[in-house]
MARNU-473518 format. One record per residue: residue in three letters; x, y, z of N, C-alpha, C, CB in turn. Coordinates in nm, 3 decimals, always signed. Glycine has a CB too. Layout:
<pts>
ALA:X:Y:Z:X:Y:Z:X:Y:Z:X:Y:Z
...
</pts>
This chain:
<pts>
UNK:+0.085:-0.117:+0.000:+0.000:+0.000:+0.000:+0.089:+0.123:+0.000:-0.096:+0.000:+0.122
UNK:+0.041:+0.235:-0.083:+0.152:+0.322:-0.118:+0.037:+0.430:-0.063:+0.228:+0.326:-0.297
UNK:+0.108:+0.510:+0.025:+0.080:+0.650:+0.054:+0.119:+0.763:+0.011:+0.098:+0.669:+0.143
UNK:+0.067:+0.862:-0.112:+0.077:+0.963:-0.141:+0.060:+1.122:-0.074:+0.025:+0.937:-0.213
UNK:+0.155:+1.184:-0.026:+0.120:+1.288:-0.019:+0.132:+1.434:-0.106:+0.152:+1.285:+0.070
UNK:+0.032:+1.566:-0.098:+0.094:+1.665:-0.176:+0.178:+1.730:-0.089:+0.004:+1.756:-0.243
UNK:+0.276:+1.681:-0.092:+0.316:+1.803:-0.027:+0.310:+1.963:-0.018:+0.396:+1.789:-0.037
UNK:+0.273:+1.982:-0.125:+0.327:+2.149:-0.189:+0.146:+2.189:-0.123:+0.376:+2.175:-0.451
UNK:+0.075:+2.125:-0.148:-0.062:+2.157:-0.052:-0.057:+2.174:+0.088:-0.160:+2.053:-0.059
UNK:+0.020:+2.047:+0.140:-0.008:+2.079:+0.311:+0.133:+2.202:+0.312:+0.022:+1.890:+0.454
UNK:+0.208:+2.223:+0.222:+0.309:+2.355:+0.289:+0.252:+2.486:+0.264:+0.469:+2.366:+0.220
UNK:+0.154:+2.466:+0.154:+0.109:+2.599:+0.125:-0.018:+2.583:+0.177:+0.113:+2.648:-0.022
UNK:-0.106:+2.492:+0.310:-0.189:+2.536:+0.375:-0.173:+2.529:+0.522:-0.286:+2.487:+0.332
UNK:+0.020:+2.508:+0.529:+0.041:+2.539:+0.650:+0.085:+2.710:+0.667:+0.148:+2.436:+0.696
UNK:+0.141:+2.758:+0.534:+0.166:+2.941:+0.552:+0.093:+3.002:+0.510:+0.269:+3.013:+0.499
UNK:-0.053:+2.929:+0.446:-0.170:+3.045:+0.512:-0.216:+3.031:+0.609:-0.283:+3.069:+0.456
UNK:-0.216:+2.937:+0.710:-0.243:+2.940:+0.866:-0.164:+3.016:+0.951:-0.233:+2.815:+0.922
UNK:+0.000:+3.015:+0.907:+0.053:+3.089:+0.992:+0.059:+3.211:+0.985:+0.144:+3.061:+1.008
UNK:+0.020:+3.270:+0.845:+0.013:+3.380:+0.751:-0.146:+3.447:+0.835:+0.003:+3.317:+0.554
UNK:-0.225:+3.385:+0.848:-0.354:+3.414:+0.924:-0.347:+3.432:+1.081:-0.450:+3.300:+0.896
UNK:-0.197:+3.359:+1.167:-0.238:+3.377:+1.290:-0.128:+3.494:+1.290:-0.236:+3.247:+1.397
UNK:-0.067:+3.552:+1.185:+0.039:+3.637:+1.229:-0.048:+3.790:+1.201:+0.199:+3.607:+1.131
UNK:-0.216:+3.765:+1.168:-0.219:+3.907:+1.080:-0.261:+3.988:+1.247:-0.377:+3.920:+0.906
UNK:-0.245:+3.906:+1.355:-0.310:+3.989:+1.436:-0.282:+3.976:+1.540:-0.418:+3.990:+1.435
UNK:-0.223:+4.057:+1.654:-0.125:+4.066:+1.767:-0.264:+4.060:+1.848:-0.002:+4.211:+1.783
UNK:-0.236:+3.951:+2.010:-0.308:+3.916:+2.073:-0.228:+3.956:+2.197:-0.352:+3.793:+2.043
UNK:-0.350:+4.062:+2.259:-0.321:+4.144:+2.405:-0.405:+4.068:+2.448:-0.346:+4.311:+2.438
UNK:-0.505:+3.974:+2.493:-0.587:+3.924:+2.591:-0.677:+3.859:+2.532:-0.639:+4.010:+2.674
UNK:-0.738:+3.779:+2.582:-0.838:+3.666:+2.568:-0.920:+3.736:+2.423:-0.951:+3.643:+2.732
UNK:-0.986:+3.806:+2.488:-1.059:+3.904:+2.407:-0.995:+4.050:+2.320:-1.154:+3.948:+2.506
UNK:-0.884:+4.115:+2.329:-0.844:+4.238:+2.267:-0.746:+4.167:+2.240:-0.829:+4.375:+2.334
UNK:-0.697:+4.207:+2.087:-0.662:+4.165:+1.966:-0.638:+4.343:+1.909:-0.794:+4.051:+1.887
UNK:-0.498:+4.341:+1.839:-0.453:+4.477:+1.760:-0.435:+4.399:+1.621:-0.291:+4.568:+1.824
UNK:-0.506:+4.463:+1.534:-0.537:+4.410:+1.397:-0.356:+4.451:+1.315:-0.709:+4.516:+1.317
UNK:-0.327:+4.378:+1.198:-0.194:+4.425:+1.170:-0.232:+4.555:+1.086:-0.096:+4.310:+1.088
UNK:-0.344:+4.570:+1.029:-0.320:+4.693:+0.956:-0.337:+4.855:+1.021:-0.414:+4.677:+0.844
UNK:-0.377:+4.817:+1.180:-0.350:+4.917:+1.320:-0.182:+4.948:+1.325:-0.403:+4.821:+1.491
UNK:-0.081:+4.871:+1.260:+0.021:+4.903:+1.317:+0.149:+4.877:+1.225:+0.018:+4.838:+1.437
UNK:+0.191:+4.981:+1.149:+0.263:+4.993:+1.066:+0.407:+4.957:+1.082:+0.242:+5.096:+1.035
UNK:+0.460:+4.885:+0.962:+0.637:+4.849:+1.033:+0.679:+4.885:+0.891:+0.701:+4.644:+1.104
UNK:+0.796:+4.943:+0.937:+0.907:+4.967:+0.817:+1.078:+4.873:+0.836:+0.940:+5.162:+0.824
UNK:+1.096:+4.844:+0.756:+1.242:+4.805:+0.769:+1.317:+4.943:+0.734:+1.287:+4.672:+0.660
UNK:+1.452:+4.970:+0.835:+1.539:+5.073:+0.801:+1.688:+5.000:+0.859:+1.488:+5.229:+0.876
UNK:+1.786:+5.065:+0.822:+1.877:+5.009:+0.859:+1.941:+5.019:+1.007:+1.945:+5.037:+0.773
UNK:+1.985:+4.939:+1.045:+2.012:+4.934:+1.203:+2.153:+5.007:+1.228:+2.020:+4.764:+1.264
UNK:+2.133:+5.046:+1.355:+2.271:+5.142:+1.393:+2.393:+5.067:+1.473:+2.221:+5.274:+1.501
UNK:+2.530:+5.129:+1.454:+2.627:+5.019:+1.499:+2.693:+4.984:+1.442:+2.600:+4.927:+1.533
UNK:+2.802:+4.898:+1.427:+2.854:+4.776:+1.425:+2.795:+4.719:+1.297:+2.824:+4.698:+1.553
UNK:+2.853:+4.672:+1.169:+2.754:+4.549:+1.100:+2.866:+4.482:+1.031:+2.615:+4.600:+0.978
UNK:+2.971:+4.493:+1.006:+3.035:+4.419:+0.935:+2.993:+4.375:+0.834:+3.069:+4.345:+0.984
UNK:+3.015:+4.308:+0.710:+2.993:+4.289:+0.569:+2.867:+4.370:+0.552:+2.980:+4.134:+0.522
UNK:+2.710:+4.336:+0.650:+2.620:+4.411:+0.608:+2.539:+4.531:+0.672:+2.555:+4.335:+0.578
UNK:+2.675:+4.632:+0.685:+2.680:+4.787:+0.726:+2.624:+4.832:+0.600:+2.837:+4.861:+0.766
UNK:+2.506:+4.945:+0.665:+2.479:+5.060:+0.544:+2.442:+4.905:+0.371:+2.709:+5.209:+0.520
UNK:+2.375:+4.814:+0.436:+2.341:+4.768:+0.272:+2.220:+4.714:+0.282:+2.442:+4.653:+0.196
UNK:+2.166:+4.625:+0.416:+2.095:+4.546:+0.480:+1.986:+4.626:+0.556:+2.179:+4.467:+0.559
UNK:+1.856:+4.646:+0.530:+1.785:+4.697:+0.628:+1.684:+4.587:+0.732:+1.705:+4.799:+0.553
UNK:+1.783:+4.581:+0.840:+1.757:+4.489:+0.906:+1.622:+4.507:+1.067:+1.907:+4.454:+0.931
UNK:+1.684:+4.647:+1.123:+1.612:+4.698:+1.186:+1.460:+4.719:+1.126:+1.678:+4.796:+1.219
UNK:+1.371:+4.749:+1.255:+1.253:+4.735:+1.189:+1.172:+4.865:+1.264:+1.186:+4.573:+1.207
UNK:+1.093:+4.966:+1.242:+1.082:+5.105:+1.288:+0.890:+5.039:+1.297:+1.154:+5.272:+1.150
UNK:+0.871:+5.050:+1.449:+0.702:+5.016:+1.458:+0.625:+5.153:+1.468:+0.657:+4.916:+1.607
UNK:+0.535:+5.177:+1.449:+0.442:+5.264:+1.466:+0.286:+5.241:+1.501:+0.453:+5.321:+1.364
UNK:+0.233:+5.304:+1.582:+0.098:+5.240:+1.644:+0.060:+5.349:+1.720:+0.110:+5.099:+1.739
UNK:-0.081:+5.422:+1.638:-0.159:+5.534:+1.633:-0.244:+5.477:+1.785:-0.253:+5.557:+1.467
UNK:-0.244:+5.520:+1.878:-0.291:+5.436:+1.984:-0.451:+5.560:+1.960:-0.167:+5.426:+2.170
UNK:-0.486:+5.660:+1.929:-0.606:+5.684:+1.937:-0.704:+5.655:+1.781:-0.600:+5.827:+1.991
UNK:-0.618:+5.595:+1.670:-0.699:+5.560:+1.575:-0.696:+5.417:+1.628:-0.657:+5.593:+1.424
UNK:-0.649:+5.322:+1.715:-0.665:+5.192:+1.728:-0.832:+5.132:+1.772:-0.555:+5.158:+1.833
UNK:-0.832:+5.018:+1.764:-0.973:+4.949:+1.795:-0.956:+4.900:+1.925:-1.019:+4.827:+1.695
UNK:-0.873:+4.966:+2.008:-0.838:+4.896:+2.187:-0.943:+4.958:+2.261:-0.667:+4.946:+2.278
UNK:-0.993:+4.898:+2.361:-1.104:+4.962:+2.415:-1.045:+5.129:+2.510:-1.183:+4.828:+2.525
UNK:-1.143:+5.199:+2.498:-1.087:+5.305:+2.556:-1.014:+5.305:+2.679:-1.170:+5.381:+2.568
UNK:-1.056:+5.245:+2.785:-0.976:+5.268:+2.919:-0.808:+5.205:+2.891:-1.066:+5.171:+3.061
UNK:-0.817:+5.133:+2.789:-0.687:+5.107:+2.736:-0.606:+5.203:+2.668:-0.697:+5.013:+2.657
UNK:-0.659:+5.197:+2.599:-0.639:+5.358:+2.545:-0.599:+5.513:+2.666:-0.811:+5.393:+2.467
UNK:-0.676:+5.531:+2.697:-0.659:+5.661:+2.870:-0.542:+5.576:+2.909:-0.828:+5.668:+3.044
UNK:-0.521:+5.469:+2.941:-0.375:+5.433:+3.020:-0.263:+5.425:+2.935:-0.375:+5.291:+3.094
UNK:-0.279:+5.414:+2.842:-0.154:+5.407:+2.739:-0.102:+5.570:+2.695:-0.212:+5.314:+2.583
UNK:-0.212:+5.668:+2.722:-0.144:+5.757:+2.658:-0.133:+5.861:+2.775:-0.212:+5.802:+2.522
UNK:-0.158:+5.790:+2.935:-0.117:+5.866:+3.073:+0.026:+5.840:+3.062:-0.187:+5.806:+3.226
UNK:+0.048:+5.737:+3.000:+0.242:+5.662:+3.077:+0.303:+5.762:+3.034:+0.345:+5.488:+3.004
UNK:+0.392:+5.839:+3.110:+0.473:+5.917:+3.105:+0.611:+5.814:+2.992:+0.499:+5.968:+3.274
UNK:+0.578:+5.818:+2.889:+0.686:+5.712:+2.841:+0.732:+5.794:+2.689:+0.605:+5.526:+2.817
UNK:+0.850:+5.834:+2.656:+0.926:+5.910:+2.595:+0.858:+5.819:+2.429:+1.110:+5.906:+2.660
UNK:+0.861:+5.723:+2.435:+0.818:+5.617:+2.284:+0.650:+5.673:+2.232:+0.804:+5.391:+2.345
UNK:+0.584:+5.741:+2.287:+0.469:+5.775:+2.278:+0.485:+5.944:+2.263:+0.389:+5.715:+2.398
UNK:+0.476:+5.974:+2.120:+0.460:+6.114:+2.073:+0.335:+6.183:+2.141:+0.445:+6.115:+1.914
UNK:+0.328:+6.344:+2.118:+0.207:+6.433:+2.135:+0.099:+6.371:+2.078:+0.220:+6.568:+2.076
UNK:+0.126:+6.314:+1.943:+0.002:+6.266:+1.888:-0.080:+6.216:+1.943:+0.008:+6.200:+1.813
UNK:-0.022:+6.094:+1.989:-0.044:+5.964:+2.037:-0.004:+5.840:+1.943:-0.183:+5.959:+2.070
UNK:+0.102:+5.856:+1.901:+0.182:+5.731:+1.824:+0.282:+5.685:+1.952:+0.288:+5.790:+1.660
UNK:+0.255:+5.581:+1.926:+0.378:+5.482:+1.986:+0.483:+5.423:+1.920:+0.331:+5.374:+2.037
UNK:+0.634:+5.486:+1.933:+0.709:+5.465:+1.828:+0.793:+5.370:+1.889:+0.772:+5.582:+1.765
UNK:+0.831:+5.240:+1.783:+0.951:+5.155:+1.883:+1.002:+5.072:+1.801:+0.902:+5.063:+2.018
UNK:+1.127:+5.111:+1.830:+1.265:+5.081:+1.725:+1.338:+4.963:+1.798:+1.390:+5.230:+1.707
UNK:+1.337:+4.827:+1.687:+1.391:+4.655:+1.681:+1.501:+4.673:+1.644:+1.325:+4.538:+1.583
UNK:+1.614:+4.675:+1.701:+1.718:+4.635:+1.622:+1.827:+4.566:+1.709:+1.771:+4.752:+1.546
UNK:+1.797:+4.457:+1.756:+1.850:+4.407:+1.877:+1.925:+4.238:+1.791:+1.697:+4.390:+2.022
UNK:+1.866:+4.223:+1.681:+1.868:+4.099:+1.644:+1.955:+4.156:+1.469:+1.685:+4.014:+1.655
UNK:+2.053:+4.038:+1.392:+2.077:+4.020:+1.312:+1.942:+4.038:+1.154:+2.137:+3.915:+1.364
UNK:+1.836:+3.997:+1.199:+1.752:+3.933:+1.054:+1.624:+4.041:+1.119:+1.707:+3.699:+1.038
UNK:+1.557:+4.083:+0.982:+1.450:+4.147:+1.011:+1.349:+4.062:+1.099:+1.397:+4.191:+0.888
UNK:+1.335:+3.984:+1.025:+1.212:+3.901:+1.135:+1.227:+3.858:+1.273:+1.174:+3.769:+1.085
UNK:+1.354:+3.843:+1.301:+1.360:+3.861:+1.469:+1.341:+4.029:+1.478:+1.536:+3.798:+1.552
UNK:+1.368:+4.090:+1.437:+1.333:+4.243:+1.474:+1.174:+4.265:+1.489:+1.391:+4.350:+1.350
UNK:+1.115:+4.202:+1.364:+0.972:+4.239:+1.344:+0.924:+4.156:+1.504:+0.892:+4.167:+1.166
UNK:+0.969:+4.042:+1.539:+0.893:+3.978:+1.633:+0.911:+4.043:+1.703:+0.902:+3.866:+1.670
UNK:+1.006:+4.066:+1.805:+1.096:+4.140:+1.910:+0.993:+4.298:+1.899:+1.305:+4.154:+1.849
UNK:+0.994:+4.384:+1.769:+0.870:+4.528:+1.845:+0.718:+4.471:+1.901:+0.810:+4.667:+1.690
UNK:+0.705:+4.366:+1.825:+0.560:+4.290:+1.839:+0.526:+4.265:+1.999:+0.565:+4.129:+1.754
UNK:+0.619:+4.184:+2.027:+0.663:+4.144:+2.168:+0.659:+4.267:+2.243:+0.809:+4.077:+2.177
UNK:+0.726:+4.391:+2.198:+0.748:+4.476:+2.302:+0.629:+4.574:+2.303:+0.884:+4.543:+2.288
UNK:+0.523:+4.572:+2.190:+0.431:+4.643:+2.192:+0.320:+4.591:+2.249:+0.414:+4.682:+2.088
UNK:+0.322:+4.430:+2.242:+0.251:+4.350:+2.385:+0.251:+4.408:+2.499:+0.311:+4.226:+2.428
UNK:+0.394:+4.355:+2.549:+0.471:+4.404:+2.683:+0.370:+4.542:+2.706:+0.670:+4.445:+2.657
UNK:+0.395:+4.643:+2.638:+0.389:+4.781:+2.690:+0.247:+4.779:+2.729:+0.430:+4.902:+2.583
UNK:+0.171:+4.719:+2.649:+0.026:+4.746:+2.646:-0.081:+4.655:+2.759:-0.014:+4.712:+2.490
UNK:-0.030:+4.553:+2.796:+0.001:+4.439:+2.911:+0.025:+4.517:+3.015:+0.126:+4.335:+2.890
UNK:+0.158:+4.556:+3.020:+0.179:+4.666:+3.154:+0.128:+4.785:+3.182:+0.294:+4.707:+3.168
UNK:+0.078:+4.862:+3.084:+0.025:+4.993:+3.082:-0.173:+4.930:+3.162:+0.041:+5.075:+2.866
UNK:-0.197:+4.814:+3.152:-0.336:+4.878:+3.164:-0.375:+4.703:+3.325:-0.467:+4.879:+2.926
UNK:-0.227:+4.731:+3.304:-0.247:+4.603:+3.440:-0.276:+4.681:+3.553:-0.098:+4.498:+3.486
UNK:-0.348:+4.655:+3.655:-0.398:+4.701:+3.774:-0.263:+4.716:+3.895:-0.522:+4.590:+3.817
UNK:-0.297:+4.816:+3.981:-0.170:+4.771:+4.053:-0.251:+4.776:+4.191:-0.016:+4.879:+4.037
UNK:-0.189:+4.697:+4.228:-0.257:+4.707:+4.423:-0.181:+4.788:+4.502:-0.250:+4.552:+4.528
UNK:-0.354:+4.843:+4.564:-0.253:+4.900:+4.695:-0.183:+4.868:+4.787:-0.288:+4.949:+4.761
UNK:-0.117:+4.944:+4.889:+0.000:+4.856:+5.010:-0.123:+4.882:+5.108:+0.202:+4.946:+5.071
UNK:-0.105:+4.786:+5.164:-0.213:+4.761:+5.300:-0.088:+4.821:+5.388:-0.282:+4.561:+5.348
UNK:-0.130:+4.928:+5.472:-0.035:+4.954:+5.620:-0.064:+4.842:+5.706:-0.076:+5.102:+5.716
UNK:+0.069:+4.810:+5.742:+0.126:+4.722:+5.826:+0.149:+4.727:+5.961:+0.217:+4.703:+5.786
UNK:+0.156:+4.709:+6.111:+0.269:+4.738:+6.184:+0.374:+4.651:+6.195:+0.238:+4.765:+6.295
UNK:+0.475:+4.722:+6.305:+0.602:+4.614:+6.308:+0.584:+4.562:+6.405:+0.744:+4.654:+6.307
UNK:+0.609:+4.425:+6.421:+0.566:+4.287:+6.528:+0.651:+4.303:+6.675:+0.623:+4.109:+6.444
UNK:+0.613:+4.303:+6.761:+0.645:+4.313:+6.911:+0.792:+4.236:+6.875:+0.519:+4.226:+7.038
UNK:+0.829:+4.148:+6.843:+0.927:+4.116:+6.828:+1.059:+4.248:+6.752:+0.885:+3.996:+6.761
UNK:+1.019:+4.268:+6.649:+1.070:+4.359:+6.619:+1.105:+4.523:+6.673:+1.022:+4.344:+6.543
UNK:+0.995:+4.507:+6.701:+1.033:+4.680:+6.813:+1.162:+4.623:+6.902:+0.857:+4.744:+6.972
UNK:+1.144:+4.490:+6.980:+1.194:+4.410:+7.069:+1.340:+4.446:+7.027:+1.143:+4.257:+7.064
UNK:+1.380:+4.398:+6.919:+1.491:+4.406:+6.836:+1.556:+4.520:+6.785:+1.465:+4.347:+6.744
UNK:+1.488:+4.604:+6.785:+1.490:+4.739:+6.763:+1.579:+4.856:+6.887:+1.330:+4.765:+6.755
UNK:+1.484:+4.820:+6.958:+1.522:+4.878:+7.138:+1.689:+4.830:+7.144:+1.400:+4.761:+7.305
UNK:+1.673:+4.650:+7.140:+1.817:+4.612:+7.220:+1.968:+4.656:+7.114:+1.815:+4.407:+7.252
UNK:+1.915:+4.667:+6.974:+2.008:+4.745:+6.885:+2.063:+4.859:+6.950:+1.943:+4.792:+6.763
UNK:+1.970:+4.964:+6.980:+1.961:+5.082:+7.020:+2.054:+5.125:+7.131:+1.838:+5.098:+7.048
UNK:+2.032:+5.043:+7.226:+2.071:+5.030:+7.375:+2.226:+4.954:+7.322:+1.940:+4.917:+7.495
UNK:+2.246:+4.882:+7.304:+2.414:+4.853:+7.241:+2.471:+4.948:+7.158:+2.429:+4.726:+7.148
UNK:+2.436:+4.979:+7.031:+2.502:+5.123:+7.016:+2.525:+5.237:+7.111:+2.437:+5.183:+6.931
UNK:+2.412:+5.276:+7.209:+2.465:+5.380:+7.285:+2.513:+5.314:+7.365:+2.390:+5.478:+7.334
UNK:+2.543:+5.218:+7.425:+2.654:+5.119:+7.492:+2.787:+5.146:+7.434:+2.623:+4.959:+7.468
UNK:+2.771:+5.160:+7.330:+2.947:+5.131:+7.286:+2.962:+5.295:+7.273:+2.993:+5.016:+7.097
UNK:+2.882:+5.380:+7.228:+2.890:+5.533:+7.208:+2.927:+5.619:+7.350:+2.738:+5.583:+7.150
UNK:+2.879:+5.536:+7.436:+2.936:+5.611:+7.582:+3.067:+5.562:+7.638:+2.831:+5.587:+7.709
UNK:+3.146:+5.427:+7.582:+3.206:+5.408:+7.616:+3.349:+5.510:+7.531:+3.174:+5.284:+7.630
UNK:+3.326:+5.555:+7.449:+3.415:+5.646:+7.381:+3.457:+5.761:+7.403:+3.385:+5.664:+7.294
UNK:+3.407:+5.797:+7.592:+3.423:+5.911:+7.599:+3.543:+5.914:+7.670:+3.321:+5.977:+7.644
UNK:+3.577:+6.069:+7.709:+3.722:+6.077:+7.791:+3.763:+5.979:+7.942:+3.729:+6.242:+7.839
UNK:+3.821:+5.918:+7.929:+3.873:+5.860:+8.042:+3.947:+5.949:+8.177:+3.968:+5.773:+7.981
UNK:+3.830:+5.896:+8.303:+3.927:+5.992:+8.412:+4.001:+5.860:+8.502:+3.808:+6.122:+8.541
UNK:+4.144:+5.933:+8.519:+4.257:+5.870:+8.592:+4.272:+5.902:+8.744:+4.383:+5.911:+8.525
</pts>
């Protein structure tokens, strides 16, 4: 029994699947940044390149209009409170990949970091519950206290 496969079918209906899960960056269960929300350019990276200095545009320049986006608003109000230098007057979020050799680790790497930002920008933070310090500790506190000025009085002038 001879098993045929196409190959050239299952490869070309495995990179429109991956081609389909790449068109759209996933912040949460539910919020999703569509790719045509967020523009990438290749430019060339700064530094160091050896053979492919000034020829290779490897770096990758992100851009992401955070008040034309489809993020729900309170996402939005926290993203454009962060006191964060990558976020113009506009409200663009600008953020420059060039950490990696090959564009596509660059392209992943702003992707990643435009997650990150947007993840951290609208995560909750808790408050500090006031505490006191435990009888033990005052305890510990005191007998510190009392030995330093123990040794601090002993430093004074000696009478003969």
């Amino acid at each position: 029994m001879k098993i045929s496969i196409n190959w050239r079918f299952l490869y070309a209906s495995l990179n429109e699947n991956t081609t389909l899960m790449q068109t759209m960056l996933k912040i949460t269960e539910n919020i999703v940044i569509e790719d045509s929300e967020v523009e990438l350019s290749a430019i060339r990276a700064m530094g160091s390149g050896g053979q492919n200095v000034n020829k290779v545009s490897s770096a990758i320049h992100l851009r992401f209009d955070i008040n034309a986006s489809q993020l729900p608003d309170h996402y939005k109000q926290k993203l454009l409170a962060l006191n964060d230098n990558r976020i113009s007057k506009e409200g663009v979020l600008i953020i420059k990949a060039q950490s990696f050799r090959t564009q596509e680790k660059n392209r992943e790497d702003a992707l990643k970091r435009l997650r990150m930002l947007v993840i951290s920008a609208t995560k909750e933070v808790k408050s500090r519950k006031a505490t006191r310090p435990s009888l033990n500790a005052k305890r510990k506190r005191i007998e510190s206290k009392k030995k330093s000025g123990a040794t601090k009085s002993l430093r004074g002038k000696v009478d003969f």
